[in-house]
C-alpha positions as CSV (number, residue, x, y, z in Angstrom):
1,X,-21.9,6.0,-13.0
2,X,-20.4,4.0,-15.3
3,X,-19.6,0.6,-14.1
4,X,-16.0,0.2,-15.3
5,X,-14.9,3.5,-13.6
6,X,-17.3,2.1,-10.2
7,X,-14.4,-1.0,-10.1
8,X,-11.6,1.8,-11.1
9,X,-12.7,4.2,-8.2
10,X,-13.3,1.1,-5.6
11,X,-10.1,-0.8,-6.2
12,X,-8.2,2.5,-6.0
13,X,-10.3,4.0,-2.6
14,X,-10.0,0.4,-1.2
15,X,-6.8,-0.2,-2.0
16,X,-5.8,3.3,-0.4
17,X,-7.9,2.6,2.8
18,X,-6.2,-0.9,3.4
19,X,-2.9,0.3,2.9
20,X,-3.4,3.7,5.5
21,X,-5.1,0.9,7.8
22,X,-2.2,-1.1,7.5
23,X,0.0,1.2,8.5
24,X,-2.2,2.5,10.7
25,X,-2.5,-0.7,12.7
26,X,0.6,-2.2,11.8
27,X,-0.5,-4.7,9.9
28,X,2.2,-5.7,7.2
29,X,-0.7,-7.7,5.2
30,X,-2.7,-5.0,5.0
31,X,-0.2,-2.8,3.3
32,X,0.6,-5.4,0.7
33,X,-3.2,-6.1,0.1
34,X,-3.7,-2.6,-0.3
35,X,-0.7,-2.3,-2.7
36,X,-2.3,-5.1,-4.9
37,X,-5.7,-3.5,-5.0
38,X,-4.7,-0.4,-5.1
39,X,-2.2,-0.7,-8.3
40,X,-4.9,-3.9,-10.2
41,X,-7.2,-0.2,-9.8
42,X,-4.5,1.6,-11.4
43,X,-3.8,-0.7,-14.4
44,X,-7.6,-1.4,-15.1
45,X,-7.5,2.3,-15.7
46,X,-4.8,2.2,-18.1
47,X,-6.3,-0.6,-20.1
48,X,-9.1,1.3,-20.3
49,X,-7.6,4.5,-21.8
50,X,-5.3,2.5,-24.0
51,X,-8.5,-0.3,-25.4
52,X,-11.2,3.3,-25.8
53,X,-8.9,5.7,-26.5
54,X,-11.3,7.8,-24.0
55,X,-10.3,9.1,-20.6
56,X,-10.0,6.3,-17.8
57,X,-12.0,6.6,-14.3
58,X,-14.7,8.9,-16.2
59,X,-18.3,8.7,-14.6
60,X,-20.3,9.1,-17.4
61,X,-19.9,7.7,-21.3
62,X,-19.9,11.8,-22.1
63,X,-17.1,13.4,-19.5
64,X,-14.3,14.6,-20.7
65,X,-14.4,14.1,-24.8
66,X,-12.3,16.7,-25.3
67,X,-9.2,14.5,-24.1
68,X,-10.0,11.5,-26.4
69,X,-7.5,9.8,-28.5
70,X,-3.8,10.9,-28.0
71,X,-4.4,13.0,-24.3
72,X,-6.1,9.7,-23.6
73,X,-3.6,7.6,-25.0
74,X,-0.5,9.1,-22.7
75,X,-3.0,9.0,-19.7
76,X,-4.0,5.7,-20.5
77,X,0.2,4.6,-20.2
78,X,0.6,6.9,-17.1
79,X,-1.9,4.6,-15.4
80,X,-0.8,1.6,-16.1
81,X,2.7,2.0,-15.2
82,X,1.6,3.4,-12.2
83,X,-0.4,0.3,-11.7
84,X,2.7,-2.0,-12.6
85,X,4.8,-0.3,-10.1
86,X,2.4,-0.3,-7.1
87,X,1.5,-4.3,-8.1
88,X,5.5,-4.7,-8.3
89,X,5.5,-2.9,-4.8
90,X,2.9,-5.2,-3.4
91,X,4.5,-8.1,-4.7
92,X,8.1,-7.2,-2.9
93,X,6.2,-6.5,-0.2
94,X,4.8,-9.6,-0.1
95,X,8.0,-11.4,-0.5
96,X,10.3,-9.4,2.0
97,X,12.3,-7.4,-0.3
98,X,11.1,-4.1,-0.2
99,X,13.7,-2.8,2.0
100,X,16.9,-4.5,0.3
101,X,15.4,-3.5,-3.3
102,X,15.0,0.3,-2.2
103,X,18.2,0.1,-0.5
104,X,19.5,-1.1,-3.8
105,X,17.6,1.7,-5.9
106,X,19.0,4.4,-3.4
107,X,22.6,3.3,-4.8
108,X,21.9,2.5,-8.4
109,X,19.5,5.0,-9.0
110,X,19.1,4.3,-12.8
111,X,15.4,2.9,-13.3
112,X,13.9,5.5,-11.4
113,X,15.6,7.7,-13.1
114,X,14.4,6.9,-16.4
115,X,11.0,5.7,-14.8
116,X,10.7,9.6,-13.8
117,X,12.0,10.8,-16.9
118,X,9.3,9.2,-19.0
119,X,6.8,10.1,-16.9
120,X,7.7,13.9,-17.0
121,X,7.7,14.1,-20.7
122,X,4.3,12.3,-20.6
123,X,3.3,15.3,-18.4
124,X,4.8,17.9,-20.3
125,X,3.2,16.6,-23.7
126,X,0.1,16.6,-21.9
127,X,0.5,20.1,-21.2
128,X,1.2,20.8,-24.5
129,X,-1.8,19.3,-26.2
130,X,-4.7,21.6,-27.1
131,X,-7.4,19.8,-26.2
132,X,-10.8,19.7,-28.9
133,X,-13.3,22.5,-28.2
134,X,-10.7,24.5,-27.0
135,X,-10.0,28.3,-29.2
136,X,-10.1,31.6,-28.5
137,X,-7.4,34.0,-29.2
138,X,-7.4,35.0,-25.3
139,X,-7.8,31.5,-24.1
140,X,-4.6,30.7,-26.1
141,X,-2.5,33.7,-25.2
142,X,-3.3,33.5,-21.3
143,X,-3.9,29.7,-21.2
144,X,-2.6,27.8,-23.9
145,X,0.8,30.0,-24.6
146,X,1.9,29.5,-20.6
147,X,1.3,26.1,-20.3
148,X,2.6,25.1,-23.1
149,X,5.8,26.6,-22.3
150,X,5.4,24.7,-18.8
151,X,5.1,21.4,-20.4
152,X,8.5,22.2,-22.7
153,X,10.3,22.9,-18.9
154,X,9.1,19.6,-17.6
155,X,9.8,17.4,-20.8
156,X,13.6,19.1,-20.7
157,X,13.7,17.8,-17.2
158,X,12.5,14.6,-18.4
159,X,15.1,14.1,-21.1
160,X,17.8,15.3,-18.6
161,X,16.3,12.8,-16.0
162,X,16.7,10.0,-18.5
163,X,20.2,11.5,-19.4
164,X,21.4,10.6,-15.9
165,X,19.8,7.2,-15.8
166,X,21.9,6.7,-18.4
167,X,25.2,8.1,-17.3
168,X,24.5,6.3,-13.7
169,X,23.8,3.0,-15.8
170,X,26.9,3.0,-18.0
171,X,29.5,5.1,-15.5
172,X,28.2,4.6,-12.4
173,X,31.8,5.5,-10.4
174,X,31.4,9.1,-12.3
175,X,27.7,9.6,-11.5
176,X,28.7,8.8,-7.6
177,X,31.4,11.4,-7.8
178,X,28.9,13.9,-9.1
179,X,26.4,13.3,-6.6
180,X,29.3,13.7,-3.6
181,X,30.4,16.9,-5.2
182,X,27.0,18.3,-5.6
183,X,26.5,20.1,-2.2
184,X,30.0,21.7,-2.4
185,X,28.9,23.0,-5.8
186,X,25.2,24.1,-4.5
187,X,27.2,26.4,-2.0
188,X,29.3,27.8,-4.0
189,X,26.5,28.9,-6.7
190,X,24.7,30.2,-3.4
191,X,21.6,27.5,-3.5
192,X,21.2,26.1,0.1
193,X,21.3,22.8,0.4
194,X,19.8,20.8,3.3
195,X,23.4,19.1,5.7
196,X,22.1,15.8,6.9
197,X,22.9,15.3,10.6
């Protein structure tokens, strides 16, 4: 095994463990040193990806070559802002404000929004890619042709996801007055929608 992706795998299996023992246990530290090791795993990753242009947590120097350069690339950016947030997470835990700052993200829901957003067109693009080595005529009809029109769904939903992050940024009163008549309008289209107690 390839020693980078031996520090990738550890910090993320480690940081994983610490932060279910943590909870487990109820030990507060635990969690945030979990969160710390767990999202320095993540990032390392994305540097990875982004410096090689080659797949990230890869055992050997020959896995996955199909995916190098741009699939790598969008990988490579998935990881490390997946590693930013979790290291962002640790370090509110750390401090105290987790609870006020998802309190404050349940009202202004704007950055995850967009966060999401991004992260679903990098999904949907990596649906769409055809990786190298890859042909056929059935293998694009019953593959390729499928997924790729899976990936266009999911990098609509992205755009619309970073549509409302905006609309919720710059007209936050409206955005509210959507989200409050949202169940009345899920009944009347006939979509059940789950009545808090």
């Amino acid at each position: 095994m390839r020693l980078l992706a031996f520090f990738e795998w550890a910090a993320v299996i480690i940081g994983t463990l610490a932060i279910l023992a943590g909870r487990f246990f109820d030990l507060p530290k635990g969690v945030t040193l979990g969160a710390f090791t767990l999202g320095a795993g993540f990032a390392l990753a994305g540097f990875e990806s982004l410096v090689t242009q080659r797949m990230c947590f890869r055992a050997s120097d020959d896995a996955y070559e199909a995916y190098a350069g741009t699939p790598a690339l969008i990988v490579g950016l998935m990881a490390l802002a997946a590693g930013a947030a979790i290291l962002w997470s640790g370090y509110l835990l750390s401090e105290g404000q987790w609870h006020a700052t998802a309190n404050y993200l349940m009202r202004r829901p704007a950055p995850v929004l967009a966060a999401a957003g991004f992260l679903l067109i990098a999904i949907g693009v990596l649906m769409m890619l055809n990786p190298r080595g890859r042909g056929g005529w059935a293998w694009r009809l019953f593959v390729y042709l499928p997924r790729s029109l899976l990936g266009l769904v999911i990098i609509a939903a992205g755009f619309a996801a970073i549509g409302l992050a905006a609309w919720e940024w710059f007209q936050p009163q409206a955005f509210d007055r959507f989200v409050a008549g949202l169940p009345a309008t899920l009944r009347r289209l006939g979509i059940p929608y789950p009545v808090r107690n």
